[in-house]
N, C-alpha and C positions, 0 to 999 in steps of 0.2 A: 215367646209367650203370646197367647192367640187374644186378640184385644173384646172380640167379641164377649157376650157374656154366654156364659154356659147355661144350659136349662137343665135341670131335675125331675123325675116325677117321682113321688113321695107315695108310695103305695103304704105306708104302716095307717093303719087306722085311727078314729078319731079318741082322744083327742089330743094323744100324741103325735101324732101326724101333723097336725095344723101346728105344733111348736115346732114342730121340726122345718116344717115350710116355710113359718116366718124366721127362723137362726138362717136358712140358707139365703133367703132373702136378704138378711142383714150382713151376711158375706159376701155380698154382689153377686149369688146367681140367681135367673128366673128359675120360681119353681112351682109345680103343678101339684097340686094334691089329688092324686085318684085314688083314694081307699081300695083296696077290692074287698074287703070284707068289712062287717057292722060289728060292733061288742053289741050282745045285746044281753040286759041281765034279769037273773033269775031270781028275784026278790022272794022267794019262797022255797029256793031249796033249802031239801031235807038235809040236818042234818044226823052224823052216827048216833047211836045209841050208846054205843062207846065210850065212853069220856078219856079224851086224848091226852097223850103226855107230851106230847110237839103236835106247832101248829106249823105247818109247812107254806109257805106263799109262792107259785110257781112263774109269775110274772105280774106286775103291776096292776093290770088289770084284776088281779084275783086280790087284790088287797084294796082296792075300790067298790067293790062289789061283795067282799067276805068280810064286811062287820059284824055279820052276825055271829059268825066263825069267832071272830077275837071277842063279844061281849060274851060267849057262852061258854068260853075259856079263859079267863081273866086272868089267871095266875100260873100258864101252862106257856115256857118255851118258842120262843119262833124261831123260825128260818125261812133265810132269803134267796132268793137262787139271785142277785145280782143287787148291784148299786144302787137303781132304781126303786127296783122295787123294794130296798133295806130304805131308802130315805125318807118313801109313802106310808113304811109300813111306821118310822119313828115320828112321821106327820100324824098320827093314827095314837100317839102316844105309845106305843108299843113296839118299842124299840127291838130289831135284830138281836137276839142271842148267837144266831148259826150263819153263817154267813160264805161263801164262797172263800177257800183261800188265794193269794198272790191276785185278789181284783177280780178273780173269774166270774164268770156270767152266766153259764152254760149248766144244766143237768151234771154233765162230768164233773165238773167244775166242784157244784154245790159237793157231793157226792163223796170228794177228797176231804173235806172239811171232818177234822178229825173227830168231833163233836158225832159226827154221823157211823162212823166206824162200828161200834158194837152196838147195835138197838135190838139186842134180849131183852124181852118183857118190853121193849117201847110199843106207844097205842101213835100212829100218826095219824093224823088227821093231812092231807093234802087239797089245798083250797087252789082251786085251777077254771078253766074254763070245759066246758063240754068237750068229750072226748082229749085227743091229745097225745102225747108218748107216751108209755110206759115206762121209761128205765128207770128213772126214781122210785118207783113204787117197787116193780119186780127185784131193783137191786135192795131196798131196804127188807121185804119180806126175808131176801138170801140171806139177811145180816139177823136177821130175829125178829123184826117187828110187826105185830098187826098194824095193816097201811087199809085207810079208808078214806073215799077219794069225798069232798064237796064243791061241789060243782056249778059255780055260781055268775056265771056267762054261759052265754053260747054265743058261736061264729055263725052269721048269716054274710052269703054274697051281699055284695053291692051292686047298686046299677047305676049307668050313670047316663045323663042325655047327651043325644047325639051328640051336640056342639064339643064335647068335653072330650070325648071321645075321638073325636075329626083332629082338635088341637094333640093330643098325644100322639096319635097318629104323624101329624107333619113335625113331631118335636121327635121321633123314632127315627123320622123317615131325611130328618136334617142332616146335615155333613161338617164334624162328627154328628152324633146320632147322640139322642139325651143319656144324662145318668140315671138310672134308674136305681132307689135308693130301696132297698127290699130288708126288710128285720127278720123277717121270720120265712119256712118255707110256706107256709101259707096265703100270705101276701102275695109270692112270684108265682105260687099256683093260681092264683086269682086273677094276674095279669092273664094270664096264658087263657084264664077264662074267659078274659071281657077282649081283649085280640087277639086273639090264636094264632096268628102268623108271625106275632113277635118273636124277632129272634137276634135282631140289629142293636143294641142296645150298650152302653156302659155299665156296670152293674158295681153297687160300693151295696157292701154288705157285709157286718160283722159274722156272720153267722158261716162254718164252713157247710155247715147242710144246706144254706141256702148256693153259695156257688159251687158244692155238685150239684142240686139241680139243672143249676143253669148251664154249665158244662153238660150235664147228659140231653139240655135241650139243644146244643148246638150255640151256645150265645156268641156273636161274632167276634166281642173283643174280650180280653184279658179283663179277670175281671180284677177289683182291688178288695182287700181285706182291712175294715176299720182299728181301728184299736178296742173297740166296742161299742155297745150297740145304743150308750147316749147320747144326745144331740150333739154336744159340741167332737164327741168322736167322729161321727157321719159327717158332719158338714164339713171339720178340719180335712179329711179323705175324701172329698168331692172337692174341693178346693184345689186338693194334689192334683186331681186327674181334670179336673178342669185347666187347670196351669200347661198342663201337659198339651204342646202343639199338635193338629190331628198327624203330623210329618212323622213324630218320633212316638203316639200313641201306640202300646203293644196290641196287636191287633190277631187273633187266631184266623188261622187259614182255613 
């Protein structure tokens, strides 16, 4: 077992990102927060004209920022695509109806939830951030429902100064080379943004779209897959692979 301490960089945004940096912290490894993107929110979007029969929440973030969503539908149905966002949304007093089956996390996930199966004559309402995936929406119109999206964040880049940037760089460039802990693909698209040569990296990431990305960018080592994508899942799977001597680390050729 390698005595040194292992480093992290925490690319998910704020202000889960900063719980996330200090759990890893509190597991003994050093760890860097570099955001690559901003939430930033849309305190006036529009909503449908519609009046919805579910309220759909697509990630934490959209239940931070979609109160308006839940005060203008009081008495109408939710759903959560995952853990998180089901514990925000019963912090909100409005507790998950719809939920992921077997723990799941994911779009797919949400999607199998038998609740969601026949939605003839359902009105959704889906409370997300700007732009995003379609499959929820295109699968549930297949099923019968009018789906109407509110949109109440948007993603901006990050930037970050030089000094900050210089330290990731020699925490890439270390031997092993940092963990780079990515939630979503948008995040590792972001690194790619702020260093474009990355490509040396450890990667823990619940999400499998996020390691094909990094596999079709060439990521040098193996990457590992969390249990999921809350704090104590990420940190508990950087702990593994930090544990892991750089001798016997799987490493892709």
């Amino acid at each position: 077992m390698s005595t040194e301490r292992a480093r992290c960089i925490v690319l998910r945004p704020s202000p889960d990102g900063e719980a996330l940096t200090r759990a890893l912290a509190d597991a003994g490894l050093d760890a860097l927060h570099l955001p690559t993107m901003r939430i930033e929110p849309r305190p006036h979007a529009p909503l449908p004209t519609v009046a919805p029969t579910l309220l759909l929440f697509v990630s934490p973030n959209a239940v931070r920022h979609g109160r308006t969503a839940l005060d203008a539908a009081p008495d109408v149905p939710v759903a959560a695509i995952g853990a998180t966002t089901a514990r925000l949304l019963a912090g909100s007093g409005r507790p998950a109806d719809v939920v992921p089956p077997d723990g799941g996390y994911t779009s797919e996930a949400l999607l199998a939830a038998p609740a969601l199966a026949d939605m003839a004559d359902a009105r959704v309402w889906i409370v997300r951030g700007e732009g995003g995936r379609e499959l929820i929406a295109d699968t549930l119109r297949e099923r019968g429902a009018e789906v109407h999206y509110v949109e109440v964040y948007e993603r901006q880049n990050a930037t970050h100064d030089a000094l900050t940037l210089a330290r990731a760089r020699e925490w890439l460039a270390a031997r092993p080379p940092a963990i780079v802990i990515a939630t979503s693909v948008e995040t590792l698209q972001g690194l790619y943004g702020l260093l474009p040569d990355t490509r040396d990296y450890r990667l823990v990431s619940a999400s499998d779209r996020v390691i094909q990305l990094a596999a079709s960018r060439g990521v040098s080592h193996a990457p590992a897959r969390a249990a999921g994508p809350d704090a104590a899942s990420l940190v508990a799977c950087a702990r593994r692979m930090a544990d892991a001597t750089p001798a016997t680390l799987p490493h892709r050729s």
